[in-house]
C-alpha positions as CSV (number, residue, x, y, z in Angstrom):
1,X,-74.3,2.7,195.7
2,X,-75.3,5.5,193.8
3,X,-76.7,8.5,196.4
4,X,-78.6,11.6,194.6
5,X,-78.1,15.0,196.8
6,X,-78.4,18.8,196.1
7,X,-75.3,20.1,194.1
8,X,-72.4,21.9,196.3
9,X,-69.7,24.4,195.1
10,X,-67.0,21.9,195.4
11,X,-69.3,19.6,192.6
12,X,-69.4,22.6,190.1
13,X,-66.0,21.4,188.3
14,X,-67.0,18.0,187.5
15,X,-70.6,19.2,186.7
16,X,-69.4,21.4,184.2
17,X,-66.8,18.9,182.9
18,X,-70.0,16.5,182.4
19,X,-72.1,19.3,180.8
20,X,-69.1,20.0,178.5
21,X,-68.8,16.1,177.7
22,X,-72.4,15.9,176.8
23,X,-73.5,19.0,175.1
24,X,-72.5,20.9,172.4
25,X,-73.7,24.0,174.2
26,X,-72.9,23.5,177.5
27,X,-73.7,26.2,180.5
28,X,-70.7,27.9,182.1
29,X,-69.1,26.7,184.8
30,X,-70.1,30.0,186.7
31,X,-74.0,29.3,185.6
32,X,-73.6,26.3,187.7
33,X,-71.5,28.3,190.5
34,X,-75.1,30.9,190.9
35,X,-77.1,27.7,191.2
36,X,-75.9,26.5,194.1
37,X,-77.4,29.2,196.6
38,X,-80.5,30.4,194.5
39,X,-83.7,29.7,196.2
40,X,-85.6,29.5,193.7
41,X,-83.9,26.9,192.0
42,X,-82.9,23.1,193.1
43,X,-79.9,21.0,191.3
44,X,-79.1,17.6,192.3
45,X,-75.9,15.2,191.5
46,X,-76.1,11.8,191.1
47,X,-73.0,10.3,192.8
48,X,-71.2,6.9,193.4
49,X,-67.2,6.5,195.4
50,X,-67.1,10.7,195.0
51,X,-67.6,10.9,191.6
52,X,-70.1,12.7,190.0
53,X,-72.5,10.6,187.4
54,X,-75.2,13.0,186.1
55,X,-76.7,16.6,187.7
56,X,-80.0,17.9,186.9
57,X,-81.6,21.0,187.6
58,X,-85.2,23.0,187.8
59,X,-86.0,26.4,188.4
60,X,-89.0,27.7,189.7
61,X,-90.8,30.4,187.6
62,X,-94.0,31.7,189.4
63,X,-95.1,28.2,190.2
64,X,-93.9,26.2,187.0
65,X,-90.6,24.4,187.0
66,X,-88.0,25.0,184.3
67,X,-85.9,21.9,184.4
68,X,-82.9,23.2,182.4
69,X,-80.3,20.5,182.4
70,X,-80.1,16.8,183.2
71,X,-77.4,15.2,182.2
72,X,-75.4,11.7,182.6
73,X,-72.0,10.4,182.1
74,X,-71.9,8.5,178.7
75,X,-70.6,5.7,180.3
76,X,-73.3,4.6,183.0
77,X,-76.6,5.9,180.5
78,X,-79.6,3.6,180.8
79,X,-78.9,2.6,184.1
80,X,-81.9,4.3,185.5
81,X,-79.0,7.1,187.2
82,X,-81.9,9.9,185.1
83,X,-84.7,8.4,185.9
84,X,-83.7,8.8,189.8
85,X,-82.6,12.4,189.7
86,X,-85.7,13.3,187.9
87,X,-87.7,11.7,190.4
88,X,-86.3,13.6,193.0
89,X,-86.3,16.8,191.2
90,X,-90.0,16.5,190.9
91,X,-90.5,16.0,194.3
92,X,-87.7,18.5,195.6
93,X,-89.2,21.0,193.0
94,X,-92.9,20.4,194.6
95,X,-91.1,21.4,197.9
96,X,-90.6,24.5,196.3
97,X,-94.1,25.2,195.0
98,X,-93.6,24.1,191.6
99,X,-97.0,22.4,190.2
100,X,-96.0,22.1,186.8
101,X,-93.0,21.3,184.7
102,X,-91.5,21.8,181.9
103,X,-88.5,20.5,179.5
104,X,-87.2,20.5,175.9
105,X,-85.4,17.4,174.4
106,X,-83.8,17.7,171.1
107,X,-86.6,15.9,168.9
108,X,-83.7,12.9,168.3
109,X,-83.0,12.0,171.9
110,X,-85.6,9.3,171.5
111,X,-84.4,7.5,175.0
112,X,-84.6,10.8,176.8
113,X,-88.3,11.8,175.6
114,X,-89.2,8.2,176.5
115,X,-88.0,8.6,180.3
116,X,-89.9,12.0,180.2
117,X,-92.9,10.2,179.2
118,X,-92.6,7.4,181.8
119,X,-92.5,10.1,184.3
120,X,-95.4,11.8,183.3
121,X,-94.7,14.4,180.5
122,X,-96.8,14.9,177.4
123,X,-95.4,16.4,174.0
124,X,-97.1,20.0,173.8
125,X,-95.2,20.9,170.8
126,X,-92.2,22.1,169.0
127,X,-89.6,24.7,168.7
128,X,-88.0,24.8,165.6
129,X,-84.7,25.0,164.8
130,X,-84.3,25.5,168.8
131,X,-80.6,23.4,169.0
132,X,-77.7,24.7,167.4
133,X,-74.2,22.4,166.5
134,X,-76.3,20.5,165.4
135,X,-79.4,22.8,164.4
136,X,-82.4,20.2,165.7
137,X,-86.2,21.4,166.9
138,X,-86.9,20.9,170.2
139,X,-89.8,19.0,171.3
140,X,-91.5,21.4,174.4
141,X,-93.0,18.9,177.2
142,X,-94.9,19.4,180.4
143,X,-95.9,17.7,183.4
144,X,-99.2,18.9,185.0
């Protein structure tokens, strides 16, 4: 059964081992570390038997959410594992005063800015050439 929970220290490790796996710029291992404790910030794991399936994170800026990473392990994807952290997020986000979100997705993660859009996001625009290895625009979305 797969739980979703707030991230801990001891989950930093594998987190950042899982960023590494599925970005090509992946956050530090200590950006995760000065997650943990911020209170302006919430990150969740999704977990099943102690291991560590996906994280996601959002951090509140003056009322509007910056979610800056979700990711999954490669191996369970389209298992609905995002889709249930996100929901979450939102509403562990709203606990926090957030009333408005936002996200970029490379413009190629087709899957991704489909799950976005089931949960509510709209496409506000792009930023070009915001990715690097490979250089890809991002597409900017928001949930209001």
């Amino acid at each position: 059964m797969i739980t979703v929970r707030k991230m801990v220290f001891a989950d930093v490790d594998a987190v950042s081992q899982l960023e590494e796996q599925t970005f090509s710029m992946p956050w530090s291992r200590n950006a995760f570390w000065e997650m943990v404790d911020r209170t302006d910030a919430v990150y969740l794991v999704a977990e099943e038997n102690n291991v560590i399936l996906g994280v996601c994170g959002v951090l509140n800026m003056a009322g509007d959410g910056e979610i800056t990473n979700v990711a999954v392990n490669e191996s369970v994807r389209r298992k609905g594992i995002a889709k249930l952290m996100l929901t979450k997020l939102l509403d562990e986000g709203t606990k926090l005063g957030i009333t408005a979100f936002t996200l970029e997705v490379r413009k190629s993660n087709l899957p991704a800015t489909g799950l976005y859009e089931k949960l509510g996001f709209e496409n506000v625009g792009i930023r070009p050439n915001f990715y690097d290895k490979p250089n890809e625009d991002a597409v900017i979305m928001w949930k209001r």
